[in-house]
N, C-alpha and C positions, 0 to 999 in steps of 0.2 A: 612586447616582452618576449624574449626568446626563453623558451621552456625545452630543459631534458628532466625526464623522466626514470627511475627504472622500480619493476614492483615482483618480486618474485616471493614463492612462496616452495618447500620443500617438505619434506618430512622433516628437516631437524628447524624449522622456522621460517619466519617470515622477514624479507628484508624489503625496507621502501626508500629510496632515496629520490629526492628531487631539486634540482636546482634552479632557479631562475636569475636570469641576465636582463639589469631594467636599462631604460636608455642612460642613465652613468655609468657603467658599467660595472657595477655595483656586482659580484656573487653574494646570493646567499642560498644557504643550502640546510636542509632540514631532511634529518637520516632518524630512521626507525627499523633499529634490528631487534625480533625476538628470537632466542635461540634455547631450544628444548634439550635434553640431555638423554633424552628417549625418545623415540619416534613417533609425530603426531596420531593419537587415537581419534576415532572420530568425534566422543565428545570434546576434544580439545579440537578438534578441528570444526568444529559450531562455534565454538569462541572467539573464532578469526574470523567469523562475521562483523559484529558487532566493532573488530579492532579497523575490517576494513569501512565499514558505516563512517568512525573515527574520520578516517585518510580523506573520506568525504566529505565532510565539516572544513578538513583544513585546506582542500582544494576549493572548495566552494565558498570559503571565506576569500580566499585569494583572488577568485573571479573565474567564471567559464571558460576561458581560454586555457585555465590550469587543469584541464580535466585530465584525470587519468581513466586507464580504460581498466576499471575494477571489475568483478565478474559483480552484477544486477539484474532484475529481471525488469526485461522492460515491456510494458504493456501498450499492443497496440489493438486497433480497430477501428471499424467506422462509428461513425457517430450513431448514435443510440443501437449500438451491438449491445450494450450489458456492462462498457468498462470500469466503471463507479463503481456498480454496485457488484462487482467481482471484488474489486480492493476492500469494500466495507463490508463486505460478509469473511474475508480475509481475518477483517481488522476484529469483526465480531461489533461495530460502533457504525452512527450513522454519522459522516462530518465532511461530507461531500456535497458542494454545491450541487441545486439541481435544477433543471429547465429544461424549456426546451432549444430545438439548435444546437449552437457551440458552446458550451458551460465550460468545461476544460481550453482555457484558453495561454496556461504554461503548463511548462512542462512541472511534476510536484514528483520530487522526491523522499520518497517514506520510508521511512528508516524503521521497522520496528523492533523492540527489545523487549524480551523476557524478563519479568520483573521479579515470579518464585525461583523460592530458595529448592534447597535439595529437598525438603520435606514438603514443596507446590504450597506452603502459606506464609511463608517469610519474604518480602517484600524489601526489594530493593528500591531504599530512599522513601519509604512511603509514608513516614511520619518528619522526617527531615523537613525541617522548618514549615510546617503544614501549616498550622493556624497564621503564620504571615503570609503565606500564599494562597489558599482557599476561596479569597476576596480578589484575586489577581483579575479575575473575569469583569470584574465590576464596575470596571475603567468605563468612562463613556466612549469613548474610542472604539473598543472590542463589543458594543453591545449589538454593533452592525446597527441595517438600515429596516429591519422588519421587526413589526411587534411592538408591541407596547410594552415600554421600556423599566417605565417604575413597577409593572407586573411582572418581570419578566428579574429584578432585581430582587424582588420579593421570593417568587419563588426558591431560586437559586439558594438565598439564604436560610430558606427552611429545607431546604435539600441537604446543605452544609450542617444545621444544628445535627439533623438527624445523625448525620455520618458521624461528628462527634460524641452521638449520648451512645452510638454505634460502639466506638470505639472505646471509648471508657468503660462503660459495663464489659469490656474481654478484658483479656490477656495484658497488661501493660505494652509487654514486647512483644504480641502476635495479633496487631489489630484485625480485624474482622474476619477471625476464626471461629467455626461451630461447632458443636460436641456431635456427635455419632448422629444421634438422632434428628439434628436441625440440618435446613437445606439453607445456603445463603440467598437472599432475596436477589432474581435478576433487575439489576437497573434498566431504568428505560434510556434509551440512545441522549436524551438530552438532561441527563441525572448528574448530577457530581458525584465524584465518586474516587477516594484518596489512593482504591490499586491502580486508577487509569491516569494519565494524563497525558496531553502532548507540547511538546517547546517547537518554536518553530528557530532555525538557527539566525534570521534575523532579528530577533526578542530573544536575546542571551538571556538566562535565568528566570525566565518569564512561563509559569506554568499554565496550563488553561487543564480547569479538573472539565470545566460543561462544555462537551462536542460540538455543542451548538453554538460555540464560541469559537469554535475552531474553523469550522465553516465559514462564519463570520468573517473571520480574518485573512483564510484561503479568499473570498471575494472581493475583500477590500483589497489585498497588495495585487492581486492581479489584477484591480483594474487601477492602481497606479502606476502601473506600466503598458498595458495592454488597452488602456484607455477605458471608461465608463461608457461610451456613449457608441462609440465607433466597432464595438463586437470584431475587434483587431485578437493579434494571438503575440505573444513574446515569447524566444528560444532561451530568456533568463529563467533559470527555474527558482522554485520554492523547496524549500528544504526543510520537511516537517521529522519530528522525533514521536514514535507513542510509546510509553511504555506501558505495559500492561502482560499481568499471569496470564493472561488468556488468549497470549500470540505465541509464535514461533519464527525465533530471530528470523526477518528477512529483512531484504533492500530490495524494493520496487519503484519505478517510474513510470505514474502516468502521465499520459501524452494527449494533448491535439487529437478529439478524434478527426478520420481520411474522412474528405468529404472532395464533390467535384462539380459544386455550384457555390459561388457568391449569392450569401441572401441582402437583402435590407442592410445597410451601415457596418458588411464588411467589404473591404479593399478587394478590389478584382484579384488578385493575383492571391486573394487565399489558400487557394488549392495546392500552391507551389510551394509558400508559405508552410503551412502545415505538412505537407508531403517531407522538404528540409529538416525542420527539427522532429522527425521519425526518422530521417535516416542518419543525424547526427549522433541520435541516442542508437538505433540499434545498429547501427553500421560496426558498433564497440565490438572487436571477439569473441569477449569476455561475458557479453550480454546474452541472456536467455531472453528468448522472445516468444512472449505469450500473446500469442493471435488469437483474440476474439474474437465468435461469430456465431450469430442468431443460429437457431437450429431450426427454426422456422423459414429459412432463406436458405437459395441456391448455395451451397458449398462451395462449387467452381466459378460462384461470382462474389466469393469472399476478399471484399479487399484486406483484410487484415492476413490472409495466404498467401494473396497475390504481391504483396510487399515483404514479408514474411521468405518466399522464393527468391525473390531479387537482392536480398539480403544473406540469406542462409540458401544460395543455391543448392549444396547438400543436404539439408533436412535437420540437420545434428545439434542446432541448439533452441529448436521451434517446438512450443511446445502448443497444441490447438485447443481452445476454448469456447465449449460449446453454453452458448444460455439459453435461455426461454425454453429449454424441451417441453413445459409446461402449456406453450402456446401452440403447439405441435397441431396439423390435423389431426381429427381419429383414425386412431387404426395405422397410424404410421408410427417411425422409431427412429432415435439414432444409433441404432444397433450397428448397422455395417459401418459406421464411419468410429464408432470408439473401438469396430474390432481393425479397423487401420484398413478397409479394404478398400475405399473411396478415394481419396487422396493422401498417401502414406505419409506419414512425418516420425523420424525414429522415433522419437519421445513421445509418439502418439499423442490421443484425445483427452480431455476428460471433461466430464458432463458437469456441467452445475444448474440449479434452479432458484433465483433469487426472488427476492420482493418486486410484485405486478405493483403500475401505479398504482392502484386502489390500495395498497398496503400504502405504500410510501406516502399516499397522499393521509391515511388514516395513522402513519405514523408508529407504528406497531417496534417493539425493540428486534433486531437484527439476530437476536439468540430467539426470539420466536420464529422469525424466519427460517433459520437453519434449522428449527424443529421439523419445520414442514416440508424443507428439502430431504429432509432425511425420512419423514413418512412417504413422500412422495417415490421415492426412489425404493424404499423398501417394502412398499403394497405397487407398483410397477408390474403389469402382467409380464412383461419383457426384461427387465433391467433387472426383479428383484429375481430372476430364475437363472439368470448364467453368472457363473461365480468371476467370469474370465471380464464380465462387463460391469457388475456389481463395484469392484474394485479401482473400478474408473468412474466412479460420482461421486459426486457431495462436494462440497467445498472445503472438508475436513479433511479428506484424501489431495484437494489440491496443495493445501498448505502443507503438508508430509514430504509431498513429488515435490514443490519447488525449493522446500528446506534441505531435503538430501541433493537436488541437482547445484543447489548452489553453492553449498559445502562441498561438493566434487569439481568444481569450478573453481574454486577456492585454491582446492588442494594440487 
């Protein structure tokens, strides 16, 4: 299939045109002009996220060869740097498979969408045909290969009553809003819950409200391509949607973490393998590339840097990501490297501290964790005393930097 392309974007609008020539030579062409009367402001120009997420559906329905090079932030690292659980503390949800080794074995494109109205409780689509979709998890298909299944059918369903007797004691038209004095209850990572859901774009209309469904289904199609048994990788990616109040529009790709040994029942030529679809994803211009890397490990033997430079030999769209500061020796810091004096990247550092296995393994909700990220970092003998580093932690402050870097990216 011959593919042109063109995608620009202006103050007065955004134009996308694209054509493809199949072997009859058949054109067909599919154009998307919007055009402003005033010059884009920056909340209008957070809007053209979400329009480019769109562009992404309909090239990735088309097939990977249709790719365009939309501005994305794409996530690399080695394998067990932290990159899961960077996107799920993102996400505020846990729906990332998890193991040990290579678990990430395509590439998964996440699409996230803001779901509050202008008043933060008006909910985009979140009553919209709900009671026929609520059950949608229930399929035997989606219940995955762990757990016990009719326990696990059960529960869900008394998760779902609640949310309904939830929502009918409110508002008609403002379901799960609380007066002044009431706090809304945080759900746990494997909860149903009618502000969250995600579609993946190969299950058109198909909502999953239980995370744990979603994980589910991230395992199963990857290993209908990438094999069950042979711990292979595929460059087809997955294309998830979550909507949820409690993100900030972005587009992120996680990848293959770098690794440079073949274990057990994968293919010798893994490392080359996986090396490929990292540099097919960030090789993009348009791509922000978020280098993950333990804080606990040598800096200067950061492979997610060291690809990161051969990619972005300038520095200008790298953005470095620090985890574990929490596993740190005593008495040490990442002080010099989030003040840029280490190995500089314009768009500098920023620290995060996510869920130790013992959490993950005990399960704990994700909004507990960023509770303790954020006491960690603000009882910090070091981090909570300089305002210049202070400002470079949490995962709350990374979701801010990559929402204004990729709306300038946009623009």
């Amino acid at each position: 299939m011959a593919v042109t392309r063109h995608f620009s974007c202006t103050d007065k609008g955004i134009h996308f045109q694209f054509n493809s020539k199949t072997k009859a030579h058949s054109i067909h062409l599919v154009q998307l002009q919007i055009i402003h009367h005033h010059p884009l402001q920056y909340s209008t120009m957070e809007e053209l996220i979400p329009i480019a997420s769109k562009l992404q559906d309909v090239l990735g329905a088309l097939g990977q060869n249709t790719n365009l090079d939309l501005p994305q932030i794409v996530v690399i690292g080695g394998q067990s740097s932290g990159k899961s659980s960077v996107l799920e503390s993102v996400v505020g949800r846990s729906f990332l498979p998890r193991g040990t080794g290579i678990v990430t074995r395509r590439p998964l494109v996440l699409q996230l969408f803001n779901t509050a109205g202008p008043d933060g409780t008006k909910l985009l689509g979140s009553d919209e045909t709900a009671s026929a979709r609520e059950e949608d998890d229930f399929n035997d298909n989606e219940i995955g290969e762990h757990g016990d299944e009719e326990e696990r059918k059960e529960d869900h369903r008394h998760n779902i009553q609640q949310h309904r007797r939830s929502k009918n004691s409110k508002h008609p038209h403002r379901p799960n809003t609380y007066s002044s004095d009431q706090q809304p209850p945080l759900p746990t990572d494997g909860e149903a819950s009618g502000q969250e859901w995600g579609e993946f774009l190969h299950q058109p209309g198909k909502r999953y409200y239980d995370f744990a469904h979603i994980r589910d289904e991230i395992s199963r199609d990857t290993n209908r391509l990438a094999g069950l048994h042979s711990k292979g990788v595929s460059p087809t990616p997955i294309h998830l949607k979550i909507y949820s109040p409690n993100v900030l529009s972005l587009t992120m790709v996680d990848l293959p973490g770098l690794t440079k040994v073949a274990v057990k029942d994968q293919p010798e030529d893994i490392e080359e393998q996986i090396y490929e679809i990292n540099v097919q994803y960030g090789s993009n211009p348009n791509a922000i590339l978020l280098a993950v890397t333990s804080a606990n490990t040598d800096l200067a033997s950061s492979d997610a840097l060291k690809l990161a430079r051969e990619l972005d030999p300038r520095g200008e769209r790298t953005i470095g990501v620090l985890t574990k500061l929490d596993l740190m020796d005593p008495g040490t810091d990442a002080s010099e490297i989030l003040q840029n004096k280490v190995i500089p990247l314009r768009r500098g550092y920023i620290a995060v501290v996510n869920r130790g296995q013992r959490d993950i393994d005990a399960d704990p909700s994700i909004r507990v964790g960023l509770r303790n990220e954020e006491r960690f970092f603000r009882t910090h003998p070091v981090y909570s005393r300089d305002r210049s580093i202070i400002g470079k932690c949490g995962t709350v402050n990374l979701a801010r930097n990559l929402n204004g870097i990729l709306i300038h990216h946009i623009r």
